[in-house]
mmCIF file of the N, C-alpha and C atoms, coordinates in Angstrom:
data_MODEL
# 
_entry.id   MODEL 
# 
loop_
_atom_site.group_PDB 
_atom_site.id 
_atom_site.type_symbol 
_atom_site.label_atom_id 
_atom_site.label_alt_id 
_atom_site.label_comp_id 
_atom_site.label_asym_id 
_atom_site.label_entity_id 
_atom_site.label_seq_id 
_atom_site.pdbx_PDB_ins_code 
_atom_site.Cartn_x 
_atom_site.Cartn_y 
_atom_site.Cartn_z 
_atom_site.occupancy 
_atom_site.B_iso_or_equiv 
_atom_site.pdbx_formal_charge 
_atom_site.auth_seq_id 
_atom_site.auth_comp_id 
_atom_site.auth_asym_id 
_atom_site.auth_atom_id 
_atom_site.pdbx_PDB_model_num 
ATOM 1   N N  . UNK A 1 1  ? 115.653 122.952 75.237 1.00 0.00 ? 1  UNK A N  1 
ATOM 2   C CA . UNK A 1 1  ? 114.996 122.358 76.414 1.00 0.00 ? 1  UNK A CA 1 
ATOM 3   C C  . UNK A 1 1  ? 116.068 121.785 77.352 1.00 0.00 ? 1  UNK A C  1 
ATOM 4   N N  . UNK A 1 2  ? 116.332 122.381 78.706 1.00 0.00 ? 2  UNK A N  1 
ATOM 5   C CA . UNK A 1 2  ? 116.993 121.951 79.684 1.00 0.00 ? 2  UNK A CA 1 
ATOM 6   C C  . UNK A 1 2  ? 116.788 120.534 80.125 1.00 0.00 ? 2  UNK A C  1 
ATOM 7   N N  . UNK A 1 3  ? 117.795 119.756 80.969 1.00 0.00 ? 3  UNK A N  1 
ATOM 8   C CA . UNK A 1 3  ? 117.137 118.717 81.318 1.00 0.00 ? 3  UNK A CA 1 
ATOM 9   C C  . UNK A 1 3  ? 116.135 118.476 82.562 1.00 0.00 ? 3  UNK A C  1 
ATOM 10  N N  . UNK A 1 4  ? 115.748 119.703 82.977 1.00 0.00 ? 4  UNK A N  1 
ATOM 11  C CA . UNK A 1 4  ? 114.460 119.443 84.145 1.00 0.00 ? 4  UNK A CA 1 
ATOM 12  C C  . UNK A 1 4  ? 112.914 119.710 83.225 1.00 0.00 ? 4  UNK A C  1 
ATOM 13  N N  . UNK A 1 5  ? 113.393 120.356 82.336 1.00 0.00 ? 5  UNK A N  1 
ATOM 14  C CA . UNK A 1 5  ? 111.728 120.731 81.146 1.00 0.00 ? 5  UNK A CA 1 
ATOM 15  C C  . UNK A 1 5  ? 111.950 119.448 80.970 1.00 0.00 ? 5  UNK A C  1 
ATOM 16  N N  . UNK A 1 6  ? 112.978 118.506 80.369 1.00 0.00 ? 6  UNK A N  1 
ATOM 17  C CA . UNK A 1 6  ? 112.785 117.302 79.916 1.00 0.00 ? 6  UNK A CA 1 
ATOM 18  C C  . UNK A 1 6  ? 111.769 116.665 80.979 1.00 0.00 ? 6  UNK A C  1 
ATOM 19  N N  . UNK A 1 7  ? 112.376 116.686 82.054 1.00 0.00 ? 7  UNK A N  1 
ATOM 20  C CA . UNK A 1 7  ? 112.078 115.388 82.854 1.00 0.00 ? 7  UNK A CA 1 
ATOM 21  C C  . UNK A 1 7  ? 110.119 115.251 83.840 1.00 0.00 ? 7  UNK A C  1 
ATOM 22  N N  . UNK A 1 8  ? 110.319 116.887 83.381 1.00 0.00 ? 8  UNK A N  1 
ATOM 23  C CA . UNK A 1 8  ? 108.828 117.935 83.349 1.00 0.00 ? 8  UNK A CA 1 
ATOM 24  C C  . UNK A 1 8  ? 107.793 117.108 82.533 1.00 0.00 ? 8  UNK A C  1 
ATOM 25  N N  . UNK A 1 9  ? 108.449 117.103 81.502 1.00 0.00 ? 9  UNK A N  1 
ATOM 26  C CA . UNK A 1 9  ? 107.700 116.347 80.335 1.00 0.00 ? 9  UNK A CA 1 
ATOM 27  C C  . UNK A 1 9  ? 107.681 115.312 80.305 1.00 0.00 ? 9  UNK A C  1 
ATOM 28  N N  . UNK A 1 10 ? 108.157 114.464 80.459 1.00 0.00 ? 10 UNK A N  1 
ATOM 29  C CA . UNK A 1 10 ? 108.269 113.134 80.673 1.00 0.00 ? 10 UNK A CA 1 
ATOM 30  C C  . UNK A 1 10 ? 107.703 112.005 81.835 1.00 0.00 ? 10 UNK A C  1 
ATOM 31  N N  . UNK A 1 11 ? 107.534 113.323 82.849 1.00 0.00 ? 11 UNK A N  1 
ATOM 32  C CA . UNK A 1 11 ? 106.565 112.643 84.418 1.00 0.00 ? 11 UNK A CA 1 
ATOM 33  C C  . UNK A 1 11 ? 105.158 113.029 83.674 1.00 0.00 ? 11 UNK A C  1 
ATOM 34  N N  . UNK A 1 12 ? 105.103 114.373 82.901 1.00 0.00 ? 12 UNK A N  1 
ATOM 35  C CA . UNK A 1 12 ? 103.609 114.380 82.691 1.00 0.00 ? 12 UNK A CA 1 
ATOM 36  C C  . UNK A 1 12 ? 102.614 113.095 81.340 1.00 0.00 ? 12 UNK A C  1 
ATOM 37  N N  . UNK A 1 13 ? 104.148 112.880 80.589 1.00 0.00 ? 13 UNK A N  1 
ATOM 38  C CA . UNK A 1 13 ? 103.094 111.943 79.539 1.00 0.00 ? 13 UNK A CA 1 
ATOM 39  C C  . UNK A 1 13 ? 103.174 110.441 80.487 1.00 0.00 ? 13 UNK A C  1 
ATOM 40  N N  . UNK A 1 14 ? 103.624 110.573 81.608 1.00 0.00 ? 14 UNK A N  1 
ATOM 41  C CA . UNK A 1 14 ? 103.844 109.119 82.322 1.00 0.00 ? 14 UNK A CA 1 
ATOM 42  C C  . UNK A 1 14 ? 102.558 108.984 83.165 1.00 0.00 ? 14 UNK A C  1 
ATOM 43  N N  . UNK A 1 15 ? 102.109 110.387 83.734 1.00 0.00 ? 15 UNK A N  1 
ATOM 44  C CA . UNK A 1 15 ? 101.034 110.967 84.138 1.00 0.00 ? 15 UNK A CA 1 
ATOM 45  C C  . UNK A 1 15 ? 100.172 110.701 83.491 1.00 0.00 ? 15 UNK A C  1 
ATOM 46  N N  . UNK A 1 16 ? 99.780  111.280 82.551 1.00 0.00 ? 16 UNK A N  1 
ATOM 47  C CA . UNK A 1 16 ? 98.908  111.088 81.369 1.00 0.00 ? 16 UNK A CA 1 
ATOM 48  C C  . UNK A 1 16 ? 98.379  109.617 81.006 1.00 0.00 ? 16 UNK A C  1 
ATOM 49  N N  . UNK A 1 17 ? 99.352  108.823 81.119 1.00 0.00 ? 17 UNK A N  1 
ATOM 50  C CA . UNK A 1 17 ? 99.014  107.145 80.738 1.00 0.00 ? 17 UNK A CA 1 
ATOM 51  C C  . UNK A 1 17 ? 99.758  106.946 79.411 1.00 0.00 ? 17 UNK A C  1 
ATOM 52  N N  . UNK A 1 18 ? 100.172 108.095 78.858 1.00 0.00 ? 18 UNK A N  1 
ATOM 53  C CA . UNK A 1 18 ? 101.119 107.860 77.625 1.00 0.00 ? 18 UNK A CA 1 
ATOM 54  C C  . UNK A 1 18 ? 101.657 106.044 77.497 1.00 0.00 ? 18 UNK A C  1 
ATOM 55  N N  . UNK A 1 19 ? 102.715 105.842 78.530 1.00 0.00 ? 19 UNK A N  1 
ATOM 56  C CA . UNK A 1 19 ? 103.802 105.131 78.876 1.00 0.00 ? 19 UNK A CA 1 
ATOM 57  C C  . UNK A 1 19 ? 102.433 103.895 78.744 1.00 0.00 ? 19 UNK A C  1 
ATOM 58  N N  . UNK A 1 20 ? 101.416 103.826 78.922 1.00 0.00 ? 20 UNK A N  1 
ATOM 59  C CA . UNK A 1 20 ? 100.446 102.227 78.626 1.00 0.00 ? 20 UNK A CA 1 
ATOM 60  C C  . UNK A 1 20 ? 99.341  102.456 77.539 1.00 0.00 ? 20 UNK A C  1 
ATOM 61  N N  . UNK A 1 21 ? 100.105 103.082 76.163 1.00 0.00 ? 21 UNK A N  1 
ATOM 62  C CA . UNK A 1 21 ? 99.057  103.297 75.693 1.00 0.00 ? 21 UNK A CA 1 
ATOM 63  C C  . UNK A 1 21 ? 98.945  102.181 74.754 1.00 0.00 ? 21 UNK A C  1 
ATOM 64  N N  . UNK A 1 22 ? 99.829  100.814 75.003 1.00 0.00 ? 22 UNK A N  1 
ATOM 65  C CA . UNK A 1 22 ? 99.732  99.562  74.334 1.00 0.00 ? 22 UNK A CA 1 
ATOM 66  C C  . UNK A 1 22 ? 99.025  98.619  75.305 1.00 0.00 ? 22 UNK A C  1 
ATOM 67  N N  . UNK A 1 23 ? 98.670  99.049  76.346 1.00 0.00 ? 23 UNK A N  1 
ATOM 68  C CA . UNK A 1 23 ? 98.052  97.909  77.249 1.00 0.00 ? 23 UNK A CA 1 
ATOM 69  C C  . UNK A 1 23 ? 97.154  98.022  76.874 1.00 0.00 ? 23 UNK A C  1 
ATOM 70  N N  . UNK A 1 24 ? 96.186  97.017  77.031 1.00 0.00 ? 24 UNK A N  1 
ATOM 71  C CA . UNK A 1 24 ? 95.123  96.284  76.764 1.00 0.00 ? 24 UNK A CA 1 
ATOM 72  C C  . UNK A 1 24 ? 93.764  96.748  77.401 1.00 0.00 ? 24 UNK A C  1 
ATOM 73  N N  . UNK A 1 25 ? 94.330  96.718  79.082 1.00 0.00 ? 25 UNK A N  1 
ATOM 74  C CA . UNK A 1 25 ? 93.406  96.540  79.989 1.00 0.00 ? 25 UNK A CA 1 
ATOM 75  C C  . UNK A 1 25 ? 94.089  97.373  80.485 1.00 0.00 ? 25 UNK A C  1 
ATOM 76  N N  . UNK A 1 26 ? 93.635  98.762  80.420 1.00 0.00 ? 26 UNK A N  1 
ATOM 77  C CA . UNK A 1 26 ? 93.977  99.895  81.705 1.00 0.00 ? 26 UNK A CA 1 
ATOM 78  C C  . UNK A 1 26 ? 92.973  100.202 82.753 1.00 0.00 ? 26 UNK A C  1 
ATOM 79  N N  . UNK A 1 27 ? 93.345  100.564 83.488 1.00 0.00 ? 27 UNK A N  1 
ATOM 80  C CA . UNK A 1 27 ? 92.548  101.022 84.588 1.00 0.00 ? 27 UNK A CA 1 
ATOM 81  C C  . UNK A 1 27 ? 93.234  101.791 85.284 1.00 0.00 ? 27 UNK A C  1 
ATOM 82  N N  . UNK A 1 28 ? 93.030  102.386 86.396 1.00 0.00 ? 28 UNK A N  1 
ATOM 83  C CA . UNK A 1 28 ? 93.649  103.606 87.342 1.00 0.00 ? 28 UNK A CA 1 
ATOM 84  C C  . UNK A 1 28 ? 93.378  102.985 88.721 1.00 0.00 ? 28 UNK A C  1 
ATOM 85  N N  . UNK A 1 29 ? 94.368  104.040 89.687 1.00 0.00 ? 29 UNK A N  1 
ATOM 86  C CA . UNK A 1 29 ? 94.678  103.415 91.227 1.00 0.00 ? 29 UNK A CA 1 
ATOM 87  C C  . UNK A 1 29 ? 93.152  103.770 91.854 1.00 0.00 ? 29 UNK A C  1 
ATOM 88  N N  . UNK A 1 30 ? 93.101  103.609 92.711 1.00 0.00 ? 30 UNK A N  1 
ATOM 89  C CA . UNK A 1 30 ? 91.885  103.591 93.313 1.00 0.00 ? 30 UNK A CA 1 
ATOM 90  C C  . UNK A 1 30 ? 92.382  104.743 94.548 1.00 0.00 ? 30 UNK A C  1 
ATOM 91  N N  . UNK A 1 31 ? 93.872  104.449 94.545 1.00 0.00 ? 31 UNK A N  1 
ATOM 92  C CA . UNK A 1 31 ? 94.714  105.781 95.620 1.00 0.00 ? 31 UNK A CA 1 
ATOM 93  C C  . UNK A 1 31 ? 94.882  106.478 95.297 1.00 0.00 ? 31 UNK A C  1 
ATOM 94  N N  . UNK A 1 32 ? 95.659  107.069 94.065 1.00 0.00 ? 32 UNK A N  1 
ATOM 95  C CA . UNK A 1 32 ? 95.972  108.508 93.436 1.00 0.00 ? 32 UNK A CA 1 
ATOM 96  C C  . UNK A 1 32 ? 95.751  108.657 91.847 1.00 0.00 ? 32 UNK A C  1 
ATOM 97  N N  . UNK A 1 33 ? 95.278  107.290 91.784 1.00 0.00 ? 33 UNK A N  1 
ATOM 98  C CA . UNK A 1 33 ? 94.165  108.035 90.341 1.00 0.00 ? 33 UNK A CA 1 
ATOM 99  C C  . UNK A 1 33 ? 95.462  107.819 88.643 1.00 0.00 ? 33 UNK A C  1 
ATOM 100 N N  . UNK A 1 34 ? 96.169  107.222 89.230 1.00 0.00 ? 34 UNK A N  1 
ATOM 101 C CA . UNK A 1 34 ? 97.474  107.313 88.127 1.00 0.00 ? 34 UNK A CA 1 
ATOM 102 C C  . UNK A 1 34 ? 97.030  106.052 87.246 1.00 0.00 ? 34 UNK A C  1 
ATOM 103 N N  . UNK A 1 35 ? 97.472  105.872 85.939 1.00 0.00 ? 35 UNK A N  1 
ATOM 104 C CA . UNK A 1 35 ? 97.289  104.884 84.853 1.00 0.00 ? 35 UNK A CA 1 
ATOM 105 C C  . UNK A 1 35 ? 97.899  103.515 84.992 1.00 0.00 ? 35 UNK A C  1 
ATOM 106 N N  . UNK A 1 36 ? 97.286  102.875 85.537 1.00 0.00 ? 36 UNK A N  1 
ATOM 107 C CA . UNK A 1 36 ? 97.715  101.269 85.426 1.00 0.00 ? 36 UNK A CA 1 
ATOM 108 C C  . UNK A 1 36 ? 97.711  100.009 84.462 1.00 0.00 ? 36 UNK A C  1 
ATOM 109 N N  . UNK A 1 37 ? 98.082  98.870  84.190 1.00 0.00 ? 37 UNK A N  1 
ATOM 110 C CA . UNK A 1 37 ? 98.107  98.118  83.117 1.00 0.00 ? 37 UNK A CA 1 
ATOM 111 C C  . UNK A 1 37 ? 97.438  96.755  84.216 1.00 0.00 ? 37 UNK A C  1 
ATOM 112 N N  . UNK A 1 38 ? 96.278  96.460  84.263 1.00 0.00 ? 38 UNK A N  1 
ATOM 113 C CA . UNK A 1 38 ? 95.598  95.605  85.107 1.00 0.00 ? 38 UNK A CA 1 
ATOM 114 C C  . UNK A 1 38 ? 95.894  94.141  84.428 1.00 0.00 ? 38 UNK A C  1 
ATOM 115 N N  . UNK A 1 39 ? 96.360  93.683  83.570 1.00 0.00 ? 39 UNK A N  1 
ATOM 116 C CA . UNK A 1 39 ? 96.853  92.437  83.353 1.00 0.00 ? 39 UNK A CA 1 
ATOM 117 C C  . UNK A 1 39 ? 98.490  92.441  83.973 1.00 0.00 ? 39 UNK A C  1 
ATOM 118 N N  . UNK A 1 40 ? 99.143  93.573  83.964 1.00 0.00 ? 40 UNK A N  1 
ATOM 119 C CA . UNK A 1 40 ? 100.548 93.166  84.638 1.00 0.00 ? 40 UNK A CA 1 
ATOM 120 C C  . UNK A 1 40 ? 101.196 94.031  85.908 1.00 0.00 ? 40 UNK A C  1 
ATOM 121 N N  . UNK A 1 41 ? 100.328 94.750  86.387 1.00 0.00 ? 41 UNK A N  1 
ATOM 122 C CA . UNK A 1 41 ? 100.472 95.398  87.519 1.00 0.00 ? 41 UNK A CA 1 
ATOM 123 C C  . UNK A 1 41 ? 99.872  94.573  89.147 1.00 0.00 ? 41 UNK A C  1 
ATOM 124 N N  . UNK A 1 42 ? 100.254 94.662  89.802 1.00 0.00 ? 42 UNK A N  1 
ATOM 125 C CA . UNK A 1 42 ? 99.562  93.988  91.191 1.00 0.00 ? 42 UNK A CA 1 
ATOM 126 C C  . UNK A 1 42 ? 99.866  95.140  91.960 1.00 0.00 ? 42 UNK A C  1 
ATOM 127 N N  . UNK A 1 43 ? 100.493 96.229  92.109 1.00 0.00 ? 43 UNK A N  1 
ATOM 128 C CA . UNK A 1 43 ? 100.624 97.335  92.587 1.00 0.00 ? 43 UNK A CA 1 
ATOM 129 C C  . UNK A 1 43 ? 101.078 98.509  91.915 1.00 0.00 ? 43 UNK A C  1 
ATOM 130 N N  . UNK A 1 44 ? 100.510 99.620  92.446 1.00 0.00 ? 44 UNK A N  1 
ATOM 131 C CA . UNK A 1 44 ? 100.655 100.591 91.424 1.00 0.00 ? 44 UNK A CA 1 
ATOM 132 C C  . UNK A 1 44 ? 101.613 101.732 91.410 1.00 0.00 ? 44 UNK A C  1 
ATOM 133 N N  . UNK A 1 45 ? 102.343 101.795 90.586 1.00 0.00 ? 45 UNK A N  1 
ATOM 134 C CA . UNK A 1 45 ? 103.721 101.909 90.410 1.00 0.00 ? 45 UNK A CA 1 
ATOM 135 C C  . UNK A 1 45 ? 104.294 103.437 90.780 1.00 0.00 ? 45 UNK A C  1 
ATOM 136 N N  . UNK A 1 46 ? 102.943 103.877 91.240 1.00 0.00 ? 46 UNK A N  1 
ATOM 137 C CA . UNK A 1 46 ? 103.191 105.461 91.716 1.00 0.00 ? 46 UNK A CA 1 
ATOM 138 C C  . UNK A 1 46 ? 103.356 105.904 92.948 1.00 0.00 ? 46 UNK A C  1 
ATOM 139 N N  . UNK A 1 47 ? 102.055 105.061 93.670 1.00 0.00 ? 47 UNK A N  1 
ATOM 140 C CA . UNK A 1 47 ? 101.951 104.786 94.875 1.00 0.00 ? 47 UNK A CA 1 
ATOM 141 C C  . UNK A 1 47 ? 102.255 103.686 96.411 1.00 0.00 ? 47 UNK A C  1 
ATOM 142 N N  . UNK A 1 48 ? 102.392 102.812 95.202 1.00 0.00 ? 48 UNK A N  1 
ATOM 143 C CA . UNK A 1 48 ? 102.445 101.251 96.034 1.00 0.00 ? 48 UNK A CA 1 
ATOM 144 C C  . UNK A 1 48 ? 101.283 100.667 96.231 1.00 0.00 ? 48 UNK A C  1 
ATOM 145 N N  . UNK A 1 49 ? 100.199 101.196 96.067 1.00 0.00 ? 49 UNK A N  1 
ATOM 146 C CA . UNK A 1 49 ? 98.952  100.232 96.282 1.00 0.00 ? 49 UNK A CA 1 
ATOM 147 C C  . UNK A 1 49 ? 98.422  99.613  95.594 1.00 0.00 ? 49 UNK A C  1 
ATOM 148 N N  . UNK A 1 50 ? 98.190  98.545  96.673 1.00 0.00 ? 50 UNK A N  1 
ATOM 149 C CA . UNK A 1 50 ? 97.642  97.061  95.930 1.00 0.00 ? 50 UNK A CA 1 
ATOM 150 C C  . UNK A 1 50 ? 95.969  97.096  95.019 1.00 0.00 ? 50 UNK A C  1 
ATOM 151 N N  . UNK A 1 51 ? 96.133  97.209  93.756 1.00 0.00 ? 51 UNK A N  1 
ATOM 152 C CA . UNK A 1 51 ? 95.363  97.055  93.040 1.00 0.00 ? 51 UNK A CA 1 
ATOM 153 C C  . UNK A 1 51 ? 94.995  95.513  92.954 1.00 0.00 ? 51 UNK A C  1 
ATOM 154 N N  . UNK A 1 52 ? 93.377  95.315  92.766 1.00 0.00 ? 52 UNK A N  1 
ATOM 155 C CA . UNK A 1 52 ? 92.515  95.005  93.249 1.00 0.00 ? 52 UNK A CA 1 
ATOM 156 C C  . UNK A 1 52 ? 92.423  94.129  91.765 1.00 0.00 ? 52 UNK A C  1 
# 
């Protein structure tokens, strides 16, 4: 595996919500739909928008 398959793989389990699968309280952007951690996010880390 090259390092762009890596990095392929690695945006998609980040995608996925992999990367918060210890948070508590997930929820998603209300802008592009990506996996958020609603106890420690105030904006969302994909897009910039202010979660609610």
């Amino acid at each position: 595996m090259d390092k762009q398959e890596k990095c392929a793989l690695m945006q998609e389990r980040i995608d996925n919500g992999d990367i918060f699968s210890k948070a508590k309280n997930k929820d998603t952007c209300p802008n592009c739909g990506a996996v958020t951690d609603k106890d420690n996010d105030n904006y969302c880390w994909k897009c910039g928008e202010k979660l609610v």
